[in-house]
C-alpha positions in Angstrom: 49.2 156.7 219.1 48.4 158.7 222.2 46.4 161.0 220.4 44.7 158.7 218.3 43.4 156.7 221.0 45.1 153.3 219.8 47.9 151.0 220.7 51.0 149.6 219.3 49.2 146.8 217.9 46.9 148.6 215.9 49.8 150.3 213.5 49.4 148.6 210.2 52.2 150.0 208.8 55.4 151.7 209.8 57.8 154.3 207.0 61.3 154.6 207.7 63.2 157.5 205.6 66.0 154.8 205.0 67.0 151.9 202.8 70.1 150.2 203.6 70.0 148.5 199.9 69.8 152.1 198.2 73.3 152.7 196.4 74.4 149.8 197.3 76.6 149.1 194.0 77.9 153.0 193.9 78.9 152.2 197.8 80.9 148.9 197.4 82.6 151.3 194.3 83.6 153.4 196.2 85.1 151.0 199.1 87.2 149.8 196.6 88.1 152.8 194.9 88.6 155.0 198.1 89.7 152.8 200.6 88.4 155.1 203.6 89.7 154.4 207.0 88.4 151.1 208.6 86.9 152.9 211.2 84.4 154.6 208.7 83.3 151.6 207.4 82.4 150.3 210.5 80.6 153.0 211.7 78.4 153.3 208.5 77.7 149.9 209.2 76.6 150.4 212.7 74.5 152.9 211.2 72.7 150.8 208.9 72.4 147.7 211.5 70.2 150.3 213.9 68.0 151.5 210.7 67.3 147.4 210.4 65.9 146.8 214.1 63.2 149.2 213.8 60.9 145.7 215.4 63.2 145.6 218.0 63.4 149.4 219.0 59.4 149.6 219.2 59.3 146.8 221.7 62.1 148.5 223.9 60.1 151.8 223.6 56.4 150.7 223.7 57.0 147.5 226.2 54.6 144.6 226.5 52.8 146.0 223.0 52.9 143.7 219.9 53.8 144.9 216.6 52.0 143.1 213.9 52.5 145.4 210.8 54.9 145.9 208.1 58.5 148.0 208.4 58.7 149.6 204.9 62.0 151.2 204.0 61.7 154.4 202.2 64.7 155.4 199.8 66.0 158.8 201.9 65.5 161.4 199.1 62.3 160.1 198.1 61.4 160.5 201.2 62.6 163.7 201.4 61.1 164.9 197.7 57.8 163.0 199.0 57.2 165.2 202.0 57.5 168.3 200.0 55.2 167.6 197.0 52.8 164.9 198.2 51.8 167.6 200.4 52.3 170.9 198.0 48.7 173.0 196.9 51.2 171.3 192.9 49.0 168.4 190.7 52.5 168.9 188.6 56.1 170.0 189.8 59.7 169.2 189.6 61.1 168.4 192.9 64.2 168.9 194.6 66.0 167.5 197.6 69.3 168.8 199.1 71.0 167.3 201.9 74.1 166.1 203.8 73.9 162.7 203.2 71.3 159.9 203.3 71.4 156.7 201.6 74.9 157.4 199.5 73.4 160.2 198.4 73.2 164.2 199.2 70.9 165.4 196.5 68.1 164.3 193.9 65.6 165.3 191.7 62.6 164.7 189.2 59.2 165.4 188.8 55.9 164.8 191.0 52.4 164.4 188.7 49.5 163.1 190.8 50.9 161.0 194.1 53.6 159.9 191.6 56.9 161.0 191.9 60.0 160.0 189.4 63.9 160.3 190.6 65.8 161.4 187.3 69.0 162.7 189.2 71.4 162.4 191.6 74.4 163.0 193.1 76.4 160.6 195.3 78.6 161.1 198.3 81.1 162.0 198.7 80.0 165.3 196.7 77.6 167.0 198.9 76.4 170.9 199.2 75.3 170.1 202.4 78.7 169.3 203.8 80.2 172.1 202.0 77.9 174.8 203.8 78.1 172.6 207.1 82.3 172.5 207.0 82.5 176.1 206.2 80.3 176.8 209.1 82.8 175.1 211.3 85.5 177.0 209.9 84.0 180.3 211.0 83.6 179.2 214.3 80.3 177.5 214.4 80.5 174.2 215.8 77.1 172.8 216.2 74.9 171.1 213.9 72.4 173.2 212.5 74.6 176.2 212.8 74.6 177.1 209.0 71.9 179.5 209.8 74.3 181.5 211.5 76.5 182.0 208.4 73.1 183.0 206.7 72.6 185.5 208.9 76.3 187.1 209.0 76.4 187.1 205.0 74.8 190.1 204.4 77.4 192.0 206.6 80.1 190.8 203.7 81.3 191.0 200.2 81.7 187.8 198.3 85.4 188.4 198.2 86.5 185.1 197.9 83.9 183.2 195.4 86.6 182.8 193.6 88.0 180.5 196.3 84.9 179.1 197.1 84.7 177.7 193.0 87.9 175.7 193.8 86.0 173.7 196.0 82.3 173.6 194.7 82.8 172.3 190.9 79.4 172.4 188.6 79.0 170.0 186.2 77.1 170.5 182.9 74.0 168.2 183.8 73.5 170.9 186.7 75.0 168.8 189.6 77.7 169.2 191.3 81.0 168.1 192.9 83.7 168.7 195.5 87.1 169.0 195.3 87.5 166.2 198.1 91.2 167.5 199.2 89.5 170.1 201.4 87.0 167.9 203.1 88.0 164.7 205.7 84.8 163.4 205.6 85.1 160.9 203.0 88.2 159.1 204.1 88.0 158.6 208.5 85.1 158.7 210.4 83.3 162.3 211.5 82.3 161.8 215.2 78.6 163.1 216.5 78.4 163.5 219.9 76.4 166.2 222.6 77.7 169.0 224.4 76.0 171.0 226.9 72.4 169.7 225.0 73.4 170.5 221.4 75.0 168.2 218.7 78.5 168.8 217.7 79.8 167.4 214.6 83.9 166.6 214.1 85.8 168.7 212.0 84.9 168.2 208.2 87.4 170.1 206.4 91.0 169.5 205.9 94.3 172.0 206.3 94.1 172.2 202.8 90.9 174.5 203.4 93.3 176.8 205.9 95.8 176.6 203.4 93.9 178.4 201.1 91.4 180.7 203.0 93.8 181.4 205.9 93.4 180.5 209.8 89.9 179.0 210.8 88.3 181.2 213.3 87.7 179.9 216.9 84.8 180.3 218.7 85.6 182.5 221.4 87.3 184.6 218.9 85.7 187.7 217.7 84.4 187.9 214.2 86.1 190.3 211.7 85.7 191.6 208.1 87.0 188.3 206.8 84.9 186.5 208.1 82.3 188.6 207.1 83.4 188.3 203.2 83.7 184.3 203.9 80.1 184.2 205.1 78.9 186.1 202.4 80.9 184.0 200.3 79.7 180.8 201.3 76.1 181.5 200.7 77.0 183.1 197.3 78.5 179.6 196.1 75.6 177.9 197.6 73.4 179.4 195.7 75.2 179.8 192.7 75.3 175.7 192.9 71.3 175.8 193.7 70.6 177.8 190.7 72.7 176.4 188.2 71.2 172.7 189.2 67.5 174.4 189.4 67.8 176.5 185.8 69.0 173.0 184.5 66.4 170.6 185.6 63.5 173.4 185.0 65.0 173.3 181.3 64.7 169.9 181.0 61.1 169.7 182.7 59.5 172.9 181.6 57.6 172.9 184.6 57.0 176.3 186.5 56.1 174.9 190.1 59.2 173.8 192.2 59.2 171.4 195.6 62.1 171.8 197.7 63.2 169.4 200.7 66.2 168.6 202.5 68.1 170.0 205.3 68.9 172.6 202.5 65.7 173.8 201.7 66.3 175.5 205.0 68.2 178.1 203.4 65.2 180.4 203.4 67.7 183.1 201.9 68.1 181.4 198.9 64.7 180.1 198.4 62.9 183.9 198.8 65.6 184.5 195.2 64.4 180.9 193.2 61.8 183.2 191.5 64.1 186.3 191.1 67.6 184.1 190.0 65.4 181.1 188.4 62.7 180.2 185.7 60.7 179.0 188.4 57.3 180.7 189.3 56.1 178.7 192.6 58.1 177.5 195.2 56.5 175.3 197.9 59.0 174.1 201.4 57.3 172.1 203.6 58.1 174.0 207.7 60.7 170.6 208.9 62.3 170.5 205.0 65.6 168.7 207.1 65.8 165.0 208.7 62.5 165.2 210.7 60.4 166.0 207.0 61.8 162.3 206.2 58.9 160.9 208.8 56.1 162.6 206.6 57.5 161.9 203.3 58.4 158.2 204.4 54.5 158.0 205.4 53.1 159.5 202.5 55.0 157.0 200.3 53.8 154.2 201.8 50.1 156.0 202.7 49.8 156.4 198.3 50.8 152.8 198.1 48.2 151.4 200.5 45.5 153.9 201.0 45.6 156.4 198.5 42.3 155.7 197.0 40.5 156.6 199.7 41.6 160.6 200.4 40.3 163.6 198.6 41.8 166.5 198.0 41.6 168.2 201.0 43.3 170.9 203.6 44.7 169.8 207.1 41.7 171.0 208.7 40.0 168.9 206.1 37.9 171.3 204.0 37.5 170.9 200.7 40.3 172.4 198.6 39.2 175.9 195.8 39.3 175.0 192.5 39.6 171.5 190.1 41.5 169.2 192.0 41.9 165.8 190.7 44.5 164.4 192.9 44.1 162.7 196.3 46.7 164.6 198.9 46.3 166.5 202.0 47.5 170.1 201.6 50.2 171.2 204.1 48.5 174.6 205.0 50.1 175.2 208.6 52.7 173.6 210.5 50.6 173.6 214.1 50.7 169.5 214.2 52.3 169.3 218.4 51.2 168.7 221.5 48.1 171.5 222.8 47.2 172.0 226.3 44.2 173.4 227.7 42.6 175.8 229.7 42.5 173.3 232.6 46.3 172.1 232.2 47.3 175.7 232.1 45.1 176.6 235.0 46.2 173.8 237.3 49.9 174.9 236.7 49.2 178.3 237.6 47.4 177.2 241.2 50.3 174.9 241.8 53.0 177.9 241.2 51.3 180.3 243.6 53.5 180.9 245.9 56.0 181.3 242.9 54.4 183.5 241.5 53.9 185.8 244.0 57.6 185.9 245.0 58.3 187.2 241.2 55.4 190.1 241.7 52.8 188.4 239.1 49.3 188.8 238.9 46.9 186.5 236.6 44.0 187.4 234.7 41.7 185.0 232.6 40.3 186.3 229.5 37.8 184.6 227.7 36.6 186.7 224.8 39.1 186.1 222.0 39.1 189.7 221.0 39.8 191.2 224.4 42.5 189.2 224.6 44.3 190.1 221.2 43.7 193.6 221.6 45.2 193.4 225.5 48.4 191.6 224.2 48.1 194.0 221.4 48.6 197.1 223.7 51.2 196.0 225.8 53.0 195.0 222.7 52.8 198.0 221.2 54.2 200.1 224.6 57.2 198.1 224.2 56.7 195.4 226.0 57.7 191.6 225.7 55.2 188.9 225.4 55.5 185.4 225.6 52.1 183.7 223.5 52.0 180.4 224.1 48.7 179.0 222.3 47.3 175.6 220.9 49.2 172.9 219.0 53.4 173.3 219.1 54.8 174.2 215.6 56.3 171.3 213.9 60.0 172.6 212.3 62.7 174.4 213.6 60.6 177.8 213.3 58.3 179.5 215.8 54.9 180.3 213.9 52.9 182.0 216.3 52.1 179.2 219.3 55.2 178.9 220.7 56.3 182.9 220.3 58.4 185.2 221.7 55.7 188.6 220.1 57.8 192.0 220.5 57.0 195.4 218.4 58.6 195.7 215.0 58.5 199.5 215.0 61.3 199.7 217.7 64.7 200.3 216.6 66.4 199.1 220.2 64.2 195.9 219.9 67.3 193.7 218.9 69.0 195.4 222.1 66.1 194.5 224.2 65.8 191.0 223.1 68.9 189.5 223.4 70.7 191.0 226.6 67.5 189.9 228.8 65.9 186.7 226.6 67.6 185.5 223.6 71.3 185.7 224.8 72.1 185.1 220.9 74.9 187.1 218.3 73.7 190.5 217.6 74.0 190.0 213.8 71.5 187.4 213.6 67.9 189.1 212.3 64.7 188.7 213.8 61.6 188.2 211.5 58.2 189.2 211.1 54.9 187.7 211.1 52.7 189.6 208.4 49.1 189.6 207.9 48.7 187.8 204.3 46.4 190.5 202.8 48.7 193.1 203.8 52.0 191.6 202.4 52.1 193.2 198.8 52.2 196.7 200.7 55.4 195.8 202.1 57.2 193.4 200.4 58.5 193.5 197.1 57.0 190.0 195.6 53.6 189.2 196.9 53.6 185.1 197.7 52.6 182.5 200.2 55.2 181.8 203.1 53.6 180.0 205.6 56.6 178.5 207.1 59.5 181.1 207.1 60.5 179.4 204.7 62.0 182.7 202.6 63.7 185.7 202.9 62.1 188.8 200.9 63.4 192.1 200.5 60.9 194.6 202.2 60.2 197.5 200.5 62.4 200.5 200.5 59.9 202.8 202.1 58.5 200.5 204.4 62.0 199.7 205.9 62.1 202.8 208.7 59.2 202.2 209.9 60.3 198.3 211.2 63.8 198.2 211.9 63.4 195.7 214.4 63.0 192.9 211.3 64.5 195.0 208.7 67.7 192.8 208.1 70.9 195.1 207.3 70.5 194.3 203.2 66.8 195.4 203.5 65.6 192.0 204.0 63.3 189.9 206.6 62.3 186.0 207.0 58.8 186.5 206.8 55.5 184.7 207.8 52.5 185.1 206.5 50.0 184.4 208.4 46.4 184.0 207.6 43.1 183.7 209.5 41.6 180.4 208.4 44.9 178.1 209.8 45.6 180.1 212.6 42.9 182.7 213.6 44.1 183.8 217.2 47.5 184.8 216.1 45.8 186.6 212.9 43.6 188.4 215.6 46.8 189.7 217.5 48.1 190.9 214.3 45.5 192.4 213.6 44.5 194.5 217.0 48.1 195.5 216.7 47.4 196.7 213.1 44.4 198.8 213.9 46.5 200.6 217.3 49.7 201.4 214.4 48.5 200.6 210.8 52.0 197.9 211.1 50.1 194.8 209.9 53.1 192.4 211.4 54.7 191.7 214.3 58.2 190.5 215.6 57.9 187.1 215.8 60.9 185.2 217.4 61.3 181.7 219.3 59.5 181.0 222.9 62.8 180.2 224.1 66.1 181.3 226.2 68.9 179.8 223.9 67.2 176.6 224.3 65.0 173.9 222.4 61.6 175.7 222.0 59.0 175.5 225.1 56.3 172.9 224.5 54.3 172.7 227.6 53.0 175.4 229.7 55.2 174.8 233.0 58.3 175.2 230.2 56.8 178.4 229.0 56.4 179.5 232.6 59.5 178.8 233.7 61.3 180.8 230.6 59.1 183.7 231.4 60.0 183.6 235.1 63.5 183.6 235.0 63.9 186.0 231.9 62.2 189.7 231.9 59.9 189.0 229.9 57.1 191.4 230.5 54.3 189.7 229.9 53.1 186.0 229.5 50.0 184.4 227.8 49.2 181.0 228.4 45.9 180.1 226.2 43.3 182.7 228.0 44.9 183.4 230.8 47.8 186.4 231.0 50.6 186.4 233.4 51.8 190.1 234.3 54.7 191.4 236.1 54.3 194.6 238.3 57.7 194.9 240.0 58.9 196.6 237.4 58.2 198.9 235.2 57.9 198.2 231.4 60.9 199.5 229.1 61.1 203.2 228.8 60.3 204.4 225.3 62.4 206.3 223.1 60.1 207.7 220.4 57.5 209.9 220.4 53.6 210.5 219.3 52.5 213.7 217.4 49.0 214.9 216.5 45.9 213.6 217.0 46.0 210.3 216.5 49.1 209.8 219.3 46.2 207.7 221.7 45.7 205.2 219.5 49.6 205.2 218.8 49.3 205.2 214.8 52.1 208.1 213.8 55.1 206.6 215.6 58.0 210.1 215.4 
């Protein structure tokens, strides 16, 4: 509202990714059929009495403002497959959603033609891929919600040893669903508890002894990890997507579509999604950058936005030019994910006077540079002598993933980077990979499929030859979690790319989080405050560059032969 210059009472309509009526037959079923703990039961409806006082929560949060419009209660996978294909480059599509659980259900699917999307398919709690990948995750030792990327990340360090194990528990059925063999999970007979610790959420435990029975001991967190956890990992992620495909090969049979939407917490599984055109019959693959939960806003808004004011859009990009090409459907494109707050020159220059004295105790000096291209090729230099940069530019990423404003840049051509990084900044496990952020007319050089991922929304397997020359993103099976990143939606970060490609013929960079094991920096005095108290080498805030000189930039280890070693192109 803030940025649109308006008040409360000028919201016509509001989208809630949540119908308490959904399932409602399938849930009094299985009440009577389960019998879950009473305590359950309560607390789902608990859940369901908040999602129905959405009036009453926007007067606590927007005080004295009136709300005159309409609450409209989106189903939860519509909303999910709605925020994936209503704003896909797709006219036609199937779309799929994959979840935890929302609305008594944890998956669905069907097609998208026009702004019209169908629901063919489901499946119902308690039967849930999301809560298999999420329970397993706890078993290895990762208690937080959202730590399945972890066990993406430690897969490729294991051998799918126990798949076998892992088909006792994940079932799939002949219509391409699937199911779970419920004796290893608790979740559908008490109630799971959510609660915070030390600013992250931490789920209750999901699975039941049954699972230690027949995988062995779960693995605490302070304990170290060994080969067995390795193989479960790798395990884990091999029945995941052994389940994703089989569903996927099944509905694209039925469909005989070639384009495919995915949303859901598990359309965050970028490993599996950079394999949907390798393992599937699928051509195109769009994932929307916040697939999980937070994609349920969009999609909720985009449901309602067809309903009410479709008619009146064109098919346009988010920058709204007009789309290439015969379009005849009215939708947006979701080109770039750059849709958070932005701070100016001003904001960032007022910060900077305030923290003088600051700034001066840390050894800092500022500079402001205004041309564009001076800048890139500064940040591109220091970059490419090793050093650390913080770029902090424009509108926050929307999604879990850093896309070049809120950035952590480092060199990809450095073997020690990971070594670098995560002793002084990231303070993370050494086996998760770092990605990079590749000029879009250079990726067919050096990856092995040549496709659009805006988002990091895939894993790719980088070419064989290209793979000495950036170990820092080169992930140990030869993969990286790309970006591509092109000039039209966000030209400043293509620019840095760029200067860093003209000093080293590398057209990509390593792009990780603006953060120290912490939500992602939004505003400048956050960003400041990371660089200040990490080593960090350098800091770029908008046009203006933060520099340390009270020490010296890390030592390098390679070296530079012939002529062209000024310009630092043939890297020894």
């Amino acid at each position: 509202m803030e940025e649109a210059g308006i008040g409360l009472e000028a919201v016509e309509h509001v989208a809630v990714n949540s119908n308490p009526q959904s399932g409602l037959l399938k849930k009094i079923g299985f009440a009577l059929y389960a019998r879950p703990d009473l305590g359950l039961l309560l607390d789902r409806i608990r859940n369901q009495e908040k999602r129905r006082s959405i009036e009453r929560e926007l007067a606590r949060v927007v005080p004295g403002a009136r709300f005159k419009g309409v609450v409209h209660r989106i189903e939860y996978h519509l909303a999910h497959l709605a925020s994936s294909f209503l704003v896909s480059p797709f006219e036609n599509a199937v779309t799929v959603s994959i979840d935890g659980f929302g609305d008594f259900s944890s998956a669905a699917w069907g097609t998208g033609q026009g702004n019209e999307i169908t629901v063919d398919g489901r499946v119902h709690f308690p039967h849930s891929l999301g809560i298999f990948y999420q329970a397993l995750t706890q078993y290895l030792g990762f208690p937080h919600y959202g730590d399945e990327y972890k066990v993406m990340g430690l897969a490729p360090y294991g051998e799918p040893r126990q798949l076998d194990d892992m088909r006792q528990i994940v079932r799939l059925d002949n219509d391409g669903s699937f199911s779970l063999d419920t004796t290893y999970f608790k979740h559908h007979k008490q109630k799971i508890s959510y609660e915070w610790s030390g600013g992250a959420p931490v789920v209750g435990r999901l699975y039941s002894d049954a699972l230690i029975e027949l995988l062995g001991p779960a693995r605490q967190e302070s304990e170290p990890l060994e080969r067995r956890h390795f193989d479960i990992a790798c395990s884990v992620q091999a029945m995941y997507e052994e389940a994703l495909f089989h569903l996927l090969e099944t509905v694209h049979a039925d469909y005989r579509q070639d384009s495919l939407t995915l949303a859901g917490g598990c359309a965050l599984n970028s490993v599996a999604n950079g394999k949907v055109r390798r393992r599937t019959s699928f051509k195109r693959l769009y994932a929307q950058p916040a697939a999980g939960d937070a994609g349920g806003a969009i999609g909720a808004a985009l449901v309602v936005w067809n309903k009410v004011d479709g008619n009146r859009c064109r098919s346009v990009d988010v920058n709204g030019s007009a789309l290439p090409g015969d379009h005849t459907v009215n939708r947006v494109v979701m080109d770039h994910a750059y849709w958070g707050p932005q701070f100016g020159d001003e904001a960032v220059s007022a910060l900077l006077a305030s923290q003088g004295d600051t700034l001066n105790a840390h050894a800092c000096i500022v500079e402001k540079i205004a041309d564009e291209t001076e800048l890139c090729r500064r940040t591109a230099e220091a970059i490419a002598d090793g050093q650390v940069v913080g770029w902090f530019q424009g509108r926050m990423e929307w999604g879990p993933r850093a896309l070049g404003n809120r950035s952590i840049i480092c060199d990809p051509r450095r073997a020690d980077m990971k070594d670098i990084l995560n002793p002084k900044i990231k303070r993370r496990e050494t086996f998760r990979p770092f990605a990079p952020a590749v000029l879009r007319e250079h990726m067919a050089s050096w990856f092995v499929e040549d496709d659009d991922v805006p988002f990091m929304t895939q894993v790719l397997q980088i070419r064989r030859e290209k793979r000495p020359l950036i170990p820092a993103v080169t992930h140990v099976d030869g993969s990286g979690r790309l970006q591509t990143v092109h000039r039209r939606s966000n030209a400043r970060f293509w620019g840095l790319i760029d200067a860093f490609r003209q000093l080293t013929d590398v057209p990509m960079v390593l792009n990780t989080s603006f953060n120290e094991n912490e939500p992602v920096v939004c505003r400048p005095e956050e960003a400041l405050a990371c660089f200040l108290r990490t080593e960090m080498d350098m800091l770029v805030l908008g046009t203006t560059i933060v520099l340390r000189t009270s020490s010296e930039p890390q030592q390098m280890d390679w070296r530079y032969s012939g002529k062209r070693a000024a310009n630092r192109k043939s890297l020894v």
